[in-house]
C-alpha positions in Angstrom: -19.0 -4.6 18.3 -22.4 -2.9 17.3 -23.1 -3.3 13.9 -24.4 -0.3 13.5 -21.4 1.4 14.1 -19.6 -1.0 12.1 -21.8 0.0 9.0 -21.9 3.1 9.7 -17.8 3.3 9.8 -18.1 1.4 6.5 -20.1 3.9 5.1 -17.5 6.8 6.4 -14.6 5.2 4.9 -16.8 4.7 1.7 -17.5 8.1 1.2 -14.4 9.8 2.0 -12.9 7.5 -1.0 -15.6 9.0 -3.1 -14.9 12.2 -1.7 -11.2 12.1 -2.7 -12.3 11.8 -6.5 -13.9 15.1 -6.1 -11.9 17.4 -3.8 -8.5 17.0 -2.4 -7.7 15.8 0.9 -6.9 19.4 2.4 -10.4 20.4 1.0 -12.3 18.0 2.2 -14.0 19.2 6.1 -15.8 16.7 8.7 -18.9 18.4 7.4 -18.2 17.9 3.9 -18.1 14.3 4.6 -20.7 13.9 7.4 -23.1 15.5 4.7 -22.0 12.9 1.9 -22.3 10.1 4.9 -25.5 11.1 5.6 -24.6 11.5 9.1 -23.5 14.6 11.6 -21.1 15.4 13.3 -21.1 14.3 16.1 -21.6 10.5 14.7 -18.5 11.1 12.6 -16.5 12.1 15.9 -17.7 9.0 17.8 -15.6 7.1 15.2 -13.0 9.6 14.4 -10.9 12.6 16.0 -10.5 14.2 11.8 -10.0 13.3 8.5 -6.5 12.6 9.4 -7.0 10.0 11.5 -9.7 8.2 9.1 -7.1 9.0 6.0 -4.4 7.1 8.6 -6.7 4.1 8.8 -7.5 4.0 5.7 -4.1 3.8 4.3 -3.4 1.2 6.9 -6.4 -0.9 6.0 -5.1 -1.0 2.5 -1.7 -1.9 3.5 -3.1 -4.7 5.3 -3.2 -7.2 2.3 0.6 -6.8 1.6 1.7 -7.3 5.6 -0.6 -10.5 5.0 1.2 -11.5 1.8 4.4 -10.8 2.9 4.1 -12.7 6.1 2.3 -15.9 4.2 5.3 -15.9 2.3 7.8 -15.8 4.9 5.8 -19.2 6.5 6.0 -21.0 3.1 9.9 -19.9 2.3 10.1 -21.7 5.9 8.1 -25.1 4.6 9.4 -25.3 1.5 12.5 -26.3 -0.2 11.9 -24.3 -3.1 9.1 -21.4 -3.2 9.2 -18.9 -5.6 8.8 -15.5 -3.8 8.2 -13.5 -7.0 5.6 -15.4 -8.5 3.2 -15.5 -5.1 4.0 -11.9 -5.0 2.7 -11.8 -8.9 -0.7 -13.8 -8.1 -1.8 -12.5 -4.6 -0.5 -8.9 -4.6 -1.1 -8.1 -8.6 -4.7 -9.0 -8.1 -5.2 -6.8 -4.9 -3.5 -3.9 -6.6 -5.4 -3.8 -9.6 -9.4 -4.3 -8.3 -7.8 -1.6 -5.6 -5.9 0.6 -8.6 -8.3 3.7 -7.9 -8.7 3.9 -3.9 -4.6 3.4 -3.7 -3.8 5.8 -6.4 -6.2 8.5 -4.0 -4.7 7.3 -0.6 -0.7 7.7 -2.4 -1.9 11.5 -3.1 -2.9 12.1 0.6 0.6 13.7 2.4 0.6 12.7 6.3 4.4 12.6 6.1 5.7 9.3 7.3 2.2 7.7 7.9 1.1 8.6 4.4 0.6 5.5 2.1 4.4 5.0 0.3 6.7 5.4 3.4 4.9 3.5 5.3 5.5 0.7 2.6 8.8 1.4 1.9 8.9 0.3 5.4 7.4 -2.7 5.8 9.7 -3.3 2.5 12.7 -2.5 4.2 11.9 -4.7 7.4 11.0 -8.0 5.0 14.2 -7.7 3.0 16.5 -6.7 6.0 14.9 -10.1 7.5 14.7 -12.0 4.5 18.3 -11.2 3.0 19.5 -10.9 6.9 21.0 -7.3 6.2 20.5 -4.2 8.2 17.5 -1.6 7.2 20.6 0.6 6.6 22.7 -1.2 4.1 22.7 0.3 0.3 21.0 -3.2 -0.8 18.0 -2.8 0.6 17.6 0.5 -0.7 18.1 -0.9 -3.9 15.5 -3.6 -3.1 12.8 -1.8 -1.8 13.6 0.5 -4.5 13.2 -1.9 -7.4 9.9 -3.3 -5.1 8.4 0.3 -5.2 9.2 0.6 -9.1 7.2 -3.0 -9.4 4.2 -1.3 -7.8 4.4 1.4 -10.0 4.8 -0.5 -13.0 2.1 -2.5 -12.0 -0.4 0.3 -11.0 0.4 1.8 -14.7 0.8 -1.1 -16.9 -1.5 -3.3 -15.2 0.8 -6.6 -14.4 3.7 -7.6 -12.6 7.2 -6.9 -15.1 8.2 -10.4 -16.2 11.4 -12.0 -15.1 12.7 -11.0 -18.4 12.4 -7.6 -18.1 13.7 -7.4 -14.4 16.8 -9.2 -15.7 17.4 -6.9 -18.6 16.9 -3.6 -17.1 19.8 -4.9 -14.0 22.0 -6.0 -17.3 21.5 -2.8 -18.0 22.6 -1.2 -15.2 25.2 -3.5 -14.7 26.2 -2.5 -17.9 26.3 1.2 -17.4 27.9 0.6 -14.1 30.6 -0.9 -15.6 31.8 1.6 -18.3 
């Protein structure tokens, strides 16, 4: 590929980050952002149809390092005898999320329905524990699951690390506790 128009798409996907700290998604125009790229139009349409399709691969581009993880980790459960899931999960994806906290927190605002940023990786939850814990997507579990997964990233984008073992163990004490009354 040229590398011109790979810098230049660099550039595009650059600015409409910035962009998104400025303006909302639904303000923000192909001209707004061809302006801030320093390029027209035209340019912007030989790499995208709209915003929404740039917003879309965005958001997938960012989702990228957790299909990675997630798949590394299925290859070493496979090699190993014992390999603890929740600690790779701590080192490779807790790293990602914080030097990314900014750019995700602006992609989880942008609403494209099921392509927007958190179904899509409630998804890609709910296929790796359906697979890993062999359940179906549909089974209550794995709601539970990808749940307690999408609480982790929200307790990680706020508090800025992965909840220790401790703390997962006494909040499902917890509920097991409530449950049980």
């Amino acid at each position: 590929m040229d590398l011109r128009f790979l810098r230049t798409e660099t550039i595009i996907k650059e600015k409409f980050i910035e962009q998104l700290s400025v303006m909302s998604f639904h303000e923000m125009t192909v001209t707004k952002l061809a302006k801030a790229s320093m390029i027209d139009r035209t340019t912007f349409y030989t790499h995208y149809a709209s915003t929404f399709e740039l917003a879309s691969a965005l958001i997938i581009d960012y989702l990228a390092p957790f299909k990675n993880a997630f798949e590394l980790s299925q290859k070493q459960r496979h090699l190993q005898s014992h390999f603890d899931s929740y600690h790779f999960f701590s080192d490779e994806l807790v790293t990602y999320l914080l030097k990314n906290k900014q750019n995700i927190q602006l992609l989880r605002e942008i609403s494209l329905g099921k392509n927007s940023f958190d179904p899509q990786l409630r998804q890609l939850f709910v296929q790796v524990y359906s697979k890993s814990f062999n359940r179906k997507e549909s089974d209550f579990v794995i709601y539970l699951m990808v749940s307690l997964a999408m609480s982790n990233l929200e307790f990680i984008m706020n508090e800025g690390r992965l909840p220790k073992r401790e703390e997962l163990k006494d909040g499902i004490n917890l509920m097991s506790a409530v449950l049980n009354k």
